[in-house]
C-alpha positions, 0 to 999 in steps of 0.5 A: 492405510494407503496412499500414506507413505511411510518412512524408511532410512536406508544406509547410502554406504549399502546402494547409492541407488536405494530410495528413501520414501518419506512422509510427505511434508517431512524431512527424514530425522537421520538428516536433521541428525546429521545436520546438527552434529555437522553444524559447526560452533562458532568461537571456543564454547560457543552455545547454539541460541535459539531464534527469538521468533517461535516458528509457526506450526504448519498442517501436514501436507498429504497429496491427496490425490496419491490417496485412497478414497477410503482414506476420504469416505469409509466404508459404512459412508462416514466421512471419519472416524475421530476428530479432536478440537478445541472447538470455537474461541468467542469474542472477547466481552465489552468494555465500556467507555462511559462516554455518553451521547447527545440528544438535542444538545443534552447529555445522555448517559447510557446503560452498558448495553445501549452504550455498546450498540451506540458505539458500534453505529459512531465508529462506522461514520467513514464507512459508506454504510453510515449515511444509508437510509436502511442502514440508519433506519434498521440500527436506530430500532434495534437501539430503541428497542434496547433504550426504550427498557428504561423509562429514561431511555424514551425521551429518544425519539429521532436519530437525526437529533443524536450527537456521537460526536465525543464517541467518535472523537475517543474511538479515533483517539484509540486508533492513533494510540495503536498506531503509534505503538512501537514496532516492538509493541506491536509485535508483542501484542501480536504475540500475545493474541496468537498464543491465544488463538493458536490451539484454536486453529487445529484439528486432529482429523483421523490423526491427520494435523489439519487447519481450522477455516474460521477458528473465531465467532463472528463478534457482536455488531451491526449488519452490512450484508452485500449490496443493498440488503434489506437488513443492514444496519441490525444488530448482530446478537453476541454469540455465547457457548450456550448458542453453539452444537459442538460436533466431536467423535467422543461425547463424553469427553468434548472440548471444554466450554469457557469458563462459566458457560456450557455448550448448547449440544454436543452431537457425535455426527460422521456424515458432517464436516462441520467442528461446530455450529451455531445460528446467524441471529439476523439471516436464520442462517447456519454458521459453521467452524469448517476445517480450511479447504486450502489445508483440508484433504477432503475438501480438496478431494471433494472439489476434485470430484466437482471439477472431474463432474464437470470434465465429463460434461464436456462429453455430452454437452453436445447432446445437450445443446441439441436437445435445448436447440430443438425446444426452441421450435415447440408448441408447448410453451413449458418445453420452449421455456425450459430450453431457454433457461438451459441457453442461459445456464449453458451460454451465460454462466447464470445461476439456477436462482430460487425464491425468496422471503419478503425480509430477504434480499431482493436477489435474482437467478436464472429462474426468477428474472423479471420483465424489468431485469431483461432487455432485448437489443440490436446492434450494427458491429461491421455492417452486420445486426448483432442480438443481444440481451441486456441483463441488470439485476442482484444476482448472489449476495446482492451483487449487482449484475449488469452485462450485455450478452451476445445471443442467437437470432432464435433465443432473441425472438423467443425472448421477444415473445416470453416478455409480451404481456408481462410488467414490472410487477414483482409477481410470479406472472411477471418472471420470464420463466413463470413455468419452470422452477430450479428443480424442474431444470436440475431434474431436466438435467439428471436425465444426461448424467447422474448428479448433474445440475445446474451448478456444474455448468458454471464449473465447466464454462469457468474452466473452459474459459480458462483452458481456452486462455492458457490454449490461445495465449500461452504464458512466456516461460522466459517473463519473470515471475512477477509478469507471470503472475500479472498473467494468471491474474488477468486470466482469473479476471476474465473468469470472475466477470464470466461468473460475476464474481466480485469483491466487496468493498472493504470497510475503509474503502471510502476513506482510503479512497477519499485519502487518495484523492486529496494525495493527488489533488495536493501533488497536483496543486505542488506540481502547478505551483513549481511550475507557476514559480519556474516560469517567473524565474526563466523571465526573472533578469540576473539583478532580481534573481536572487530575490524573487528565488526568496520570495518565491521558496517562502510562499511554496513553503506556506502553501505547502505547510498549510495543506499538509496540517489541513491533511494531518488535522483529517487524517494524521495522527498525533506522533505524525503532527509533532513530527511534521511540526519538528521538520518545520521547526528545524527548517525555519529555524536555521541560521540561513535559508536555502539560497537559489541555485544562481547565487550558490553558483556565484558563491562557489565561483568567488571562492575558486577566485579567493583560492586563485589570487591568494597570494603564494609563499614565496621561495628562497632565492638561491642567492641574493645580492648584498645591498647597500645597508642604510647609515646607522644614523637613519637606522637607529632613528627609524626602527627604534619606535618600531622595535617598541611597537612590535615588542609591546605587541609581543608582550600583550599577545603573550599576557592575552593567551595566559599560560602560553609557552615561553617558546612561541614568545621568543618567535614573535620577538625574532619575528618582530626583529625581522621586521625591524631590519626590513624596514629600513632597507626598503625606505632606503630601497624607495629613496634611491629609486625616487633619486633614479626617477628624478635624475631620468626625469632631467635626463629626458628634459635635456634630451627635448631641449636638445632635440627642438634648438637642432630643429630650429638651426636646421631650418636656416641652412634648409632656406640657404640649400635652395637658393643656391641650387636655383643659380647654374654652376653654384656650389653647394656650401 
């Protein structure tokens, strides 16, 4: 086949320029070879274990534009030859849990059937569909409908006098079982549930290993939709093999149907794409099993051929505009009405739009706007009136559109003009293009080129824009690749509002939300609290200090405590409240409470005091000088009740210890003896000095006596001195 490149060993020793042309998506097998011989082993008699995670089987990868078209379409126009699948995995049936509900507060035991369909309601109280009018009023049919086939079942007569209270209590019950599975559980369990599904996921297609998009059928439950659709809140009938055309190149030999059931048909169809299909029970509409166009090679090929459409429109979108241009300034009102829906296709990025049933959802395209969907505007931007043209309607999947468009001065006017006369009545009078309808315009443009539509121009504009992004705002090669993504991020966003493409809410949404906003009311509320308890003590006096840090740390501890059980008691889950419950039990439970930083600081000051003035060992003095040892008299009187004591102390310690080695005995006895002798000579050491004291004290008496007898003799002699220095010529004595 070409463009399938076939594989070829070449020996590297024969030319190092030899190319070896491989298999996309495959590495050769000399090298795997070779890989295994040199992988080394590790220890004497090492055996190679295999990793205990399976590997996971991929499709094969094929450049599909290196392909050949007939690869893609053959020559008698099937898109192919053989494909072989599994065909689609069912979900699994209902167990029941035969919790019964109640109706005006008497139990209300229920059939398997009614008890499924109840559970699907109870189970979506978190979601925002739950308190939905339509949503309520659709379900409660569908189970009436289901109840009222038993005579029994007719005493329910209103949904607002049910109780789902005990569902929902077991439902919430199961979810913490499943989460607090072990990591290991939970692993197994996914094991488990892709072994099941994994031959589901292939297709063998022309002999090519591709990816199924959507292996599972859509499980039974209630209708949500998108936006406000009529219809949310039915019940979505349980598909069964019965139900579904299987599409497969050998009739005669088709995947086998589950066990007790047989297909609804089995078809051989190469036109199609589809592995399966089967009927949407609520919307008429047709499901398909489709081959994944992120894996599939020709639905990669055929979204190649949609955006090579689109790029030969930029050739001749000139010619276009001109000719819708020119249509403005007719007198025929069809002429002027299409060229402004051609504006809106080209300009605006708004779909073609069709008609609609009356148990449909009340969506809107560029042909079916409405009086009330479109209003002309004005505004001053830099001293300069600006035209606009203020869209809101459900656009595709009842996602609302609202967005304020900038518009020509012409196309305002001629809006202005195809309102006047026209109301919000949903009449076909009342639509701004009452004369045009989507094939008229799809036909309009098939005379620039062949197969150009509608649709086309949304591929271009969506390009475009973003050609025009990368063009004025080229991405920085030097940012990281995490900046690079948050780059072609953006510019997909701005692409996505250009065609209105948004998300829907995910089912969780409001309770993850709701969970949010308590996280950050609470960390609020810590934050304000540290705050309130930081001041306080910046103003606190050193004295109380200590104190008002106590009381302070035990109320934060029991605000704190509170608002997380208020949270766990909402949101948590068993595991997680014992958990929480061990944490305060541990904190509260301890011999001493965390002290302020103040009183840890003094703690840590005292003790480098303690180390500071405890005292040193003394070292040996290199000589000491002999004293004088007391009399023997004095010593045996003074130490002998000593010797006594210290013995009997000696004694007591060994008997206490009990088995205590006659060695640490002796040293207590050798230290006692110490002791023995020291005392003494220290007495004797203080008599002396008090004998010093007593002696320097009369020394001192002697010495004043002295001194004040010399004063009172010197002042006599001082009088004499005078009076004979008065006479002339007198001797001094």
């Amino acid at each position: 086949m070409p463009g399938r490149k076939k594989k070829e060993v070449v020996d590297s020793s024969e030319s190092e320029d030899a190319s070896v042309e491989v298999k996309k998506g495959k590495k050769p097998a000399a090298k795997k070879a070779a890989a295994k011989k040199a992988s080394p082993k590790k220890g004497k008699g090492a055996k190679e274990t295999e990793s205990p995670k399976k590997k996971k089987e991929e499709p094969e990868t094929f450049n599909w534009w290196d392909m050949d078209e007939s690869e893609f379409i053959h020559e008698d126009g099937s898109k192919w030859k053989t494909i072989e699948h599994a065909g689609p995995l069912f979900a699994p049936l209902y167990q029941p849990h035969g919790i019964p509900v109640k109706y005006e507060g008497e139990t209300f035991k229920m059939t398997e059937a009614e008890e499924e369909v109840a559970t699907f309601f109870a189970i979506m109280r978190q979601s925002h569909y739950y308190q939905k009018a339509t949503y309520r009023d659709n379900f409660f049919k569908c189970w009436t409908e289901i109840l009222y086939q038993r005579p029994e079942g007719r005493k329910i007569k209103e949904l607002a006098l049910c109780n789902f209270d005990d569902i929902y209590e077991w439902h919430l019950k199961q979810r913490e079982i499943k989460k607090s599975l072990s990591r290991d559980e939970k692993r197994k369990l996914k094991e488990i549930e892709e072994e099941k599904v994994e031959k589901y996921k292939w297709v063998i297609w022309d002999g090519r290993k591709e990816k199924v998009a959507n292996p599972r059928v859509e499980p039974p439950g209630l209708f949500q939709g998108r936006g406000l659709h009529p219809k949310m809140g039915m019940l979505k009938a349980r598909v069964f093999p019965e139900d579904v055309t299987i599409n497969c190149h050998d009739v005669k030999n088709p995947p086998a149907a589950p066990e007790g059931h047989k297909w609804g048909a089995i078809v051989s169809d190469p036109t199609v794409t589809w592995l399966a299909k089967w009927e949407d029970s609520i919307t008429g509409d047709t499901k398909y099993t489709m081959v994944d166009p992120k894996s599939g090679a020709l639905k990669q090929y055929t979204d190649r051929l949609k955006f090579e459409k689109a790029r030969k429109l930029k050739d001749i979108i000139g010619k276009v505009r001109e000719d819708y241009e020119a249509g403005f300034k007719s007198d025929d009102a069809f002429r002027v009405q299409m060229s402004v829906a051609m504006y809106f296709i080209d300009r605006l990025a708004l779909r073609v739009g069709g008609e609609k049933g009356e148990d449909e959802a009340d969506t809107v395209g560029c042909c079916s706007l409405r009086f009330e969907h479109v209003k002309p505007m004005v505004k001053e931007e830099d001293g300069k009136k600006q035209h606009y043209l203020h869209f809101d309607f459900l656009g595709k999947d009842s996602v609302r559109y609202v967005n304020d468009m900038p518009i020509t001065k012409e196309v305002h006017g001629q809006v202005q003009k195809l309102l006047k006369g026209k109301d919000s009545r949903p009449l076909k009078e009342n639509e701004l293009f009452d004369l045009v309808s989507p094939s008229d315009l799809n036909k309009k443009f098939k005379d620039f080129m062949d197969g150009l539509s509608a649709k086309v121009f949304r591929t271009y504009n969506a390009s475009y824009l973003l050609d025009q992004i990368f063009f004025n705002e080229p991405v920085n090669t030097k940012k990281t690749e995490a900046e690079k993504v948050v780059y072609f991020t953006n510019a997909n966003t701005k692409v996505a509002i250009l065609c209105n493409h948004q998300k829907q809410l995910a089912k969780g949404h409001e309770a993850a939300k709701e969970n949010m906003d308590a996280k950050v009311t609470s960390l609020r509320d810590t934050h304000a609290t540290l705050e309130a308890s930081l001041e306080k003590l910046r103003k606190a006096k050193k004295a109380q200090f200590d104190k008002l840090w106590e009381k302070e740390r035990d109320a934060f501890y029991e605000t704190q405590d509170q608002m997380q059980r208020d949270w766990l008691d909402k949101w948590g889950t068993e595991a997680e409240v014992e958990k929480f419950e061990e944490i305060v039990a541990k904190r509260d439970g301890s011999k001493k409470a965390p002290s302020s930083p103040r009183a840890k600081k003094r703690k840590a000051d005292s003790d480098d005091e303690e180390v500071v003035k405890r005292p040193k060992k003394a070292a040996k003095p290199a000589a000491k000088k002999k004293r004088a040892l007391p009399s023997s008299d004095d010593e045996s009187s003074e130490s002998e009740p000593v010797v006594k004591r210290a013995k009997k102390a000696a004694k007591k310690a060994a008997a206490k210890k009990g088995g205590k080695k006659k060695e640490e005995s002796e040293s207590e006895e050798s230290e006692a003896e110490s002791s023995e002798d020291e005392k003494p000579k220290k007495k004797a050491a203080k008599k002396a000095a008090a004998k010093k004291g007593k002696k320097k004290e009369e020394a001192e008496s002697e010495e004043s006596e002295a001194e004040s007898s010399e004063a009172a003799s010197s002042e006599p002699k001082k009088k004499s001195a005078k009076k004979g220095a008065k006479k002339p010529g007198g001797k001094k004595k």
